[in-house]
VMD Tcl script that draws the C-alpha trace (Angstrom):
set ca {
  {14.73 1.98 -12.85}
  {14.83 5.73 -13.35}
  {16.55 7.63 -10.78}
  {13.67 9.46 -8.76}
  {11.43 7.58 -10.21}
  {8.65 5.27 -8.01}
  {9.78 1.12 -8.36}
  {7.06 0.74 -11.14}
  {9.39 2.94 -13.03}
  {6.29 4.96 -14.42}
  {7.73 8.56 -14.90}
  {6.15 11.11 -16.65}
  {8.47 12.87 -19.96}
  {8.00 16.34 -20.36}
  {10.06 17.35 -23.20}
  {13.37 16.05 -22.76}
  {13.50 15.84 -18.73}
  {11.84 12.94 -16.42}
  {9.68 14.21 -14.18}
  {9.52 11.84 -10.84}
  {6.17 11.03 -10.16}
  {5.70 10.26 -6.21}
  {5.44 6.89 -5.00}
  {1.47 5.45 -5.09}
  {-0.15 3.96 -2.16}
  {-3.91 2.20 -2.66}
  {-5.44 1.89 0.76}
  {-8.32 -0.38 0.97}
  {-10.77 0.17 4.11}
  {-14.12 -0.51 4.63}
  {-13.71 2.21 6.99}
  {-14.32 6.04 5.29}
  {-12.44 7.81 8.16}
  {-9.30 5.55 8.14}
  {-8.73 6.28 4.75}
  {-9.24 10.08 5.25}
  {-6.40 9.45 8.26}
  {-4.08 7.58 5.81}
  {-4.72 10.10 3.25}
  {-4.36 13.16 5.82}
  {-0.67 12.02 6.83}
  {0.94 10.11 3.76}
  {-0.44 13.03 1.17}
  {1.93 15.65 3.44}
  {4.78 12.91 3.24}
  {4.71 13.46 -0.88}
  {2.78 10.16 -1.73}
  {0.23 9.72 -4.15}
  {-2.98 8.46 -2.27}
  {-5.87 6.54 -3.70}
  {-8.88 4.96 -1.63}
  {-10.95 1.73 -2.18}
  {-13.73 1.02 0.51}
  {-13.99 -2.90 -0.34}
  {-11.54 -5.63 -2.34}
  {-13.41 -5.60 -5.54}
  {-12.67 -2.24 -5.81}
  {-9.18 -2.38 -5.06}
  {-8.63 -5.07 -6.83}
  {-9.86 -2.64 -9.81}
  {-7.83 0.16 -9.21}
  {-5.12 -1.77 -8.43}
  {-5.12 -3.41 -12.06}
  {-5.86 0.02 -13.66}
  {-3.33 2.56 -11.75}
  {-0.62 -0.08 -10.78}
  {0.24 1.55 -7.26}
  {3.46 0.79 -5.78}
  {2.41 -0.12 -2.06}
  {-0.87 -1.35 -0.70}
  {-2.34 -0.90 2.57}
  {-4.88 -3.53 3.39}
  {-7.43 -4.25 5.95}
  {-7.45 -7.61 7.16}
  {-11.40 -7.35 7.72}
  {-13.60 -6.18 4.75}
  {-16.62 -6.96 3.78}
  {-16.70 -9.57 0.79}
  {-13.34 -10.88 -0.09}
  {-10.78 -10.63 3.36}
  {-7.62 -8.72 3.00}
  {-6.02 -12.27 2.63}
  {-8.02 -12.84 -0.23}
  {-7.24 -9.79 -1.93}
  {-3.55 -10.75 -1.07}
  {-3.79 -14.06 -2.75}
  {-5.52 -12.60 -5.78}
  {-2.72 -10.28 -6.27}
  {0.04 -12.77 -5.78}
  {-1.14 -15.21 -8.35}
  {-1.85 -12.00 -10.75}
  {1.25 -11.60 -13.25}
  {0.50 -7.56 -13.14}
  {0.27 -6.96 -9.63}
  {2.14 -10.01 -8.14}
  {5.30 -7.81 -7.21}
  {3.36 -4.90 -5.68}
  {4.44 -5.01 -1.73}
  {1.17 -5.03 0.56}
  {0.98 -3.84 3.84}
  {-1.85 -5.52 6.30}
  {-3.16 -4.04 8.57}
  {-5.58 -5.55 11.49}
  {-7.14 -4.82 14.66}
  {-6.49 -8.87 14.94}
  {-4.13 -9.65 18.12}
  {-3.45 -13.02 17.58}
  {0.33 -14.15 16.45}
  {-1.31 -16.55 13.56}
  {-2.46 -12.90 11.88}
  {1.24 -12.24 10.67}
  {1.72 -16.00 9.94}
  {-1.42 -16.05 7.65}
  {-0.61 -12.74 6.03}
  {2.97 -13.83 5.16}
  {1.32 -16.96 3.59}
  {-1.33 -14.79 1.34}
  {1.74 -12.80 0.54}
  {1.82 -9.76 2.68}
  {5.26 -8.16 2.88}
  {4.31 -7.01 6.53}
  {1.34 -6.85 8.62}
  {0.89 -4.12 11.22}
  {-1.60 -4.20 14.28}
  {-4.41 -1.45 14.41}
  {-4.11 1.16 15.53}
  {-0.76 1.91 13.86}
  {0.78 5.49 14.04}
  {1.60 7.19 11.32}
  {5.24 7.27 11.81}
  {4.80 2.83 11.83}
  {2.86 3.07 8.78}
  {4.90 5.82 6.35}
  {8.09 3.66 7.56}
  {6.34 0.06 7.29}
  {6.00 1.85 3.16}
  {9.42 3.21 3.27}
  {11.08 -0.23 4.49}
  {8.74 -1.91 1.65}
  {9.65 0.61 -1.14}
  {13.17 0.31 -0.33}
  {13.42 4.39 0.49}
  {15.32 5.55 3.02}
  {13.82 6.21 6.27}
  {13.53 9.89 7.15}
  {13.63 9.89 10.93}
  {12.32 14.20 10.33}
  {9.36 13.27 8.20}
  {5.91 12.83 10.36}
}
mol new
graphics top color blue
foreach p $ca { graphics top sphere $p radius 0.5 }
foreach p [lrange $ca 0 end-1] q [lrange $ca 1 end] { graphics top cylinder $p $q radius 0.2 }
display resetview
C-alpha cells in the first residue's frame, strides 16, 4: 500500500508524485436525511462520501467505485442490510471492504447476526458522529483523532 494512500491503494499519479486520494465511504439509507447527516459530518472529516437510498443500488456503486468503508442500514426496503452484507462477502471484488451496520434494532442478536453476514461492527441508531467517524477509523485502521468532530 502507498503511503497516504486509502487501503484500496487507488491513488491518483500526477506526473511523477502520488496524490492521496481520501478514504471512500458508501452509505446506504433508505432514509434521504441520514445520508445528508452522514455526508454533512464525514465530508468536513476529509472523506469521500457517496449515497445509495436502497441495496441494489449500493450494491452497484459499490462494484463500480470500490469504496473503502460501508455504512449500512440494517432496515431497507428490498434486500436487508444483512443481505447486502452477505452479497458482498461472497463477492471476490468487494469481499474485503469493512461494513459498518447500523440499526435502530435493540436486541443483542442484531450484532450476532451482523457479525455472521459479515459486518465488521454494528452500531445502534442513533449513533453520534464522533461513534461513527471512529467506528470508520477503527475499521480503516487510521488513527483515531480524539480533535476531529
Amino acid at each position: 500500500m502507498t503511503p497516504g494512500c486509502p487501503p484500496n491503494g487507488e491513488c491518483p499519479v500526477h506526473g511523477d508524485q502520488v496524490v492521496p486520494r481520501p478514504p471512500t465511504v458508501l452509505c446506504i439509507d433508505d432514509d434521504p436525511l441520514v445520508l445528508h447527516c452522514y455526508r454533512s459530518f464525514l465530508a468536513p472529516q476529509g472523506y469521500r462520501v457517496l449515497t445509495a437510498t436502497d441495496g441494489l443500488q449500493g450494491l452497484a456503486l459499490a462494484t463500480e467505485d470500490r469504496p473503502d468503508v460501508i455504512l449500512l442500514d440494517v432496515l431497507l426496503r428490498g434486500l436487508s442490510g444483512y443481505d447486502i452484507c452477505r452479497k458482498c462477502r461472497r463477492d471476490p471484488a468487494l469481499r474485503e471492504i469493512p461494513i459498518i451496520l447500523l440499526t435502530a434494532w435493540d436486541h443483542p442478536s442484531v450484532g450476532q447476526t451482523g457479525r455472521a453476514a459479515g459486518a465488521a461492527r454494528t452500531l445502534q441508531k442513533p449513533a453520534d458522529p464522533e461513534t461513527i467517524v471512529a467506528a470508520i477509523q477503527q475499521v480503516l485502521g487510521l488513527p483515531c483523532d480524539p480533535a476531529a468532530g
